[in-house]
N, C-alpha and C positions, 0 to 999 in steps of 0.2 A: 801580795798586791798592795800597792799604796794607791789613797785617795787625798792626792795634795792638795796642799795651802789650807787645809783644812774644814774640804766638803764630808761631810759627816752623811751618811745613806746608812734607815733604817727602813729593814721589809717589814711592812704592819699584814703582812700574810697573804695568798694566792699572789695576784701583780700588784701589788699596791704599794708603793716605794713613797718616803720622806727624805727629802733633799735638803741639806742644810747647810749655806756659805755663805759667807759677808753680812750676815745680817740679815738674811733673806729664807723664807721658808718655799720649798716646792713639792708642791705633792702632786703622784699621778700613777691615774686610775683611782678616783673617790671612794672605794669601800669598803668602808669601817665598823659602822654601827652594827647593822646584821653579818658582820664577817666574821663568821665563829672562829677565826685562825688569830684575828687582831684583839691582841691583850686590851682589856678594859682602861687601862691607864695613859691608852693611847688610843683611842678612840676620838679625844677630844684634840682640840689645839689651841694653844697661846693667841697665835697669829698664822694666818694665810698670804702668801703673796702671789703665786702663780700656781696655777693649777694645770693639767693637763690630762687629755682623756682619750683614750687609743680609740674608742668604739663606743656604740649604743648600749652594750648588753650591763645587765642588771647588775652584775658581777663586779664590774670597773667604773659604775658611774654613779648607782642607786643613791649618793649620799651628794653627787654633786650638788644637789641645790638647795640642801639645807646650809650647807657647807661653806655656799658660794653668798647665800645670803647674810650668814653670819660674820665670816670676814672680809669681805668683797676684793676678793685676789681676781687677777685679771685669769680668766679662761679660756686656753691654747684647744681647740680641736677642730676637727674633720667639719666644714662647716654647715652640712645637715646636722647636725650633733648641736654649733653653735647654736642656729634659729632654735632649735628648739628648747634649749636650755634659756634663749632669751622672749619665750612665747611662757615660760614657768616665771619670770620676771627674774629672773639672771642679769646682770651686770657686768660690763667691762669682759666682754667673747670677744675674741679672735677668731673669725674662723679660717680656714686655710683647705689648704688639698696638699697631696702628693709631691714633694719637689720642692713645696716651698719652706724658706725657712725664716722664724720669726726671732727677734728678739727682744727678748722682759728680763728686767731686773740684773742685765747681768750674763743672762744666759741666751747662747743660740738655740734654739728649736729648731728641728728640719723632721718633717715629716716625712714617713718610708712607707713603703707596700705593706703589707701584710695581707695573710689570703683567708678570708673566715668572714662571718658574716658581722652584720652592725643593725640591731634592733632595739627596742623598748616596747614595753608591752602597758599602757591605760589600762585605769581600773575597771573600765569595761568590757578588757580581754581583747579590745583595736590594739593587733600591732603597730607600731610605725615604725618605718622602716627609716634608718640616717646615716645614707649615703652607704663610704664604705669600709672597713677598718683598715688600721693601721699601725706604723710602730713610732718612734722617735730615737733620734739621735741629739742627746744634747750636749753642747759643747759649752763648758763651764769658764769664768774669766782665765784663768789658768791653763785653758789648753783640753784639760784633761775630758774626755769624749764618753757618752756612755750611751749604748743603743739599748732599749727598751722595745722587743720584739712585738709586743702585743699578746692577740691571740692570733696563732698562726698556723700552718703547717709547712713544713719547711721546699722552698722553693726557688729556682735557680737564681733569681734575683739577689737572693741574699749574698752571690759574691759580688754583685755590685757595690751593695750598701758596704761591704768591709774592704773591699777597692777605692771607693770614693772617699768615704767619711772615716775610715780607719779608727774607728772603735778603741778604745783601752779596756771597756769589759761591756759584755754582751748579756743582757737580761733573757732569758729565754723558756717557755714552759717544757716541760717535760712529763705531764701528767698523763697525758692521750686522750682519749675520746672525742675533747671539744678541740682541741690542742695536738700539737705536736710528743710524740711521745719520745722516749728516750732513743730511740736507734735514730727517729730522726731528726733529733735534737744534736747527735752527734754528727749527721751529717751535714747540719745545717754549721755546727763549728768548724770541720772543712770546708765551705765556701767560707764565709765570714773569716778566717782567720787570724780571729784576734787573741790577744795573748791569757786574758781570762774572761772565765763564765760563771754568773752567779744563775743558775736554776729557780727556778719558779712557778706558779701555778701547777701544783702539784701537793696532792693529801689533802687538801681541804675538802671536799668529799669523797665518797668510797669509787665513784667513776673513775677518779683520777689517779689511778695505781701504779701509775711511772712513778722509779724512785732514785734520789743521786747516786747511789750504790751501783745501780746498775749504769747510768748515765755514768759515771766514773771511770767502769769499765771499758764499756764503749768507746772513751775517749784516750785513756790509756798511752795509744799509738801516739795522741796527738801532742803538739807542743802548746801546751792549754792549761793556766793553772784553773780546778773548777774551785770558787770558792761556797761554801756553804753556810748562811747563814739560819742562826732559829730565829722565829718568827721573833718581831721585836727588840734583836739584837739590831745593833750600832756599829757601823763601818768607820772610824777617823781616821 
C-alpha cells in the first residue's frame, strides 16, 4: 500500500492516528497520555494543527483539552462534542454533523455515521451526553482518501460511505465488545470495498480480544490488502 506525496500515518494505539503532510500535523481521536498502548515518546508533540474527534467517550478524546490548549489546532467534531470542548475554554472548534464536510489546512473532512454511543463522564459521576458518534473520511491534497470508522458496529450504510467517498484504506476496530469484532469487521470490508484496511482498537484491554489473525482470515476471500501496524510504527 502506498501513502503518497508523502502523508506519513502513525498509530499511537487503540484509534488514535498522527497525520503528517505538507508541513502540517493531524491528529484524531486525542488519547495519549493514559493510553497504555501509546509509547511514552509519543505522547508529546512538536506542533498541532487540526485536530479531530469521532465521539465523546474517554478513550478518543480524554487528552483533547490539554492538548488543544497547548497548541491551539483548530478542532473538527460532532458539534455537541464542539460546545463542549469550547465550555472547557477550547479554541478554534468546528463543529459540524453528518454529511457535512470541512476543510483545514489542506485537508477535506466529511463526517460519516457511525452507530455506538458518544458520552463524557464530570468528576462528579454527571454524564453528558454529545450528540452522536461518528467516523471521518479525509481526503488529503493529493487525492489520497482515508475513512477512519470510529467506534462502530458494522452497518448497511457502510456501502454507502465506500460507494460515495471511495476510501484508499479503511481504519476500522476489530476488538468486540464496545466495537465491531472481527467477523464483522469483515463484513463491514464487503460493503465498503476498499482496497486496504489498517485494524484497530483492539488489545488495548483484555475486553477487546479480536485479533488480526483472525480478521486476516475472515478476509482471506476478499480483494483486501489488511495492513498491520505496531503501535507507534510510521506509514510513508
Amino acid at each position: 500500500m502506498k501513502l503518497n506525496n508523502g502523508i506519513r500515518m502513525t498509530w499511537l494505539g487503540h484509534a488514535t492516528f498522527k497525520f503528517e503532510t505538507e508541513g502540517n500535523t493531524f491528529l484524531l481521536d486525542p488519547w495519549v497520555d493514559s493510553n497504555p498502548a501509546c509509547p511514552d515518546e509519543l505522547k508529546t508533540f512538536d506542533s498541532l494543527d487540526v485536530m479531530y474527534i469521532t465521539h465523546g467517550h474517554w478513550d478518543h478524546m480524554s487528552d483533547a483539552v490539554p492538548i488543544a490548549k497547548e497548541h491551539s489546532p483548530t478542532v473538527v467534531a460532532m458539534i455537541e462534542v464542539a460546545k463542549y470542548l469550547e465550555s472547557k475554554g477550547v479554541e478554534n472548534t468546528i463543529g459540524m454533523n453528518k454529511g457535512g464536510t470541512v476543510s483545514v489546512n489542506g485537508v477535506k473532512a466529511t463526517m460519516v455515521p457511525a452507530s455506538h454511543s458518544s458520552s463524557t463522564i464530570e468528576e462528579d459521576g454527571t454524564i453528558v451526553y454529545l450528540g452522536e458518534s461518528t467516523g471521518f473520511v479525509l481526503e488529503f491534497a493529493n487525492g489520497y482518501k482515508i475513512y477512519h470508522a470510529g467506534d462502530t458496529c458494522v452497518f448497511g450504510d457502510m456501502r454507502i460511505i465506500g460507494e460515495i467517498y471511495q476510501p484508499d484504506l479503511a481504519l476500522l476496530p476489530i476488538g468486540g465488545h464496545f466495537t465491531m469484532d472481527p467477523r464483522e469487521a469483515a463484513y463491514a470490508a464487503q460493503l465498503l470495498n476498499v482496497p486496504a484496511i489498517m485494524p484497530m482498537h483492539y488489545g488495548t484491554f483484555p475486553l477487546l480480544t479480536g485479533t488480526v489473525d483472525e480478521f486476516r482470515k475472515l478476509t482471506a476471500s476478499l480483494n483486501v490488502e489488511i495492513v498491520e501496524l505496531e503501535v507507534g510504527e510510521t506509514l510513508d
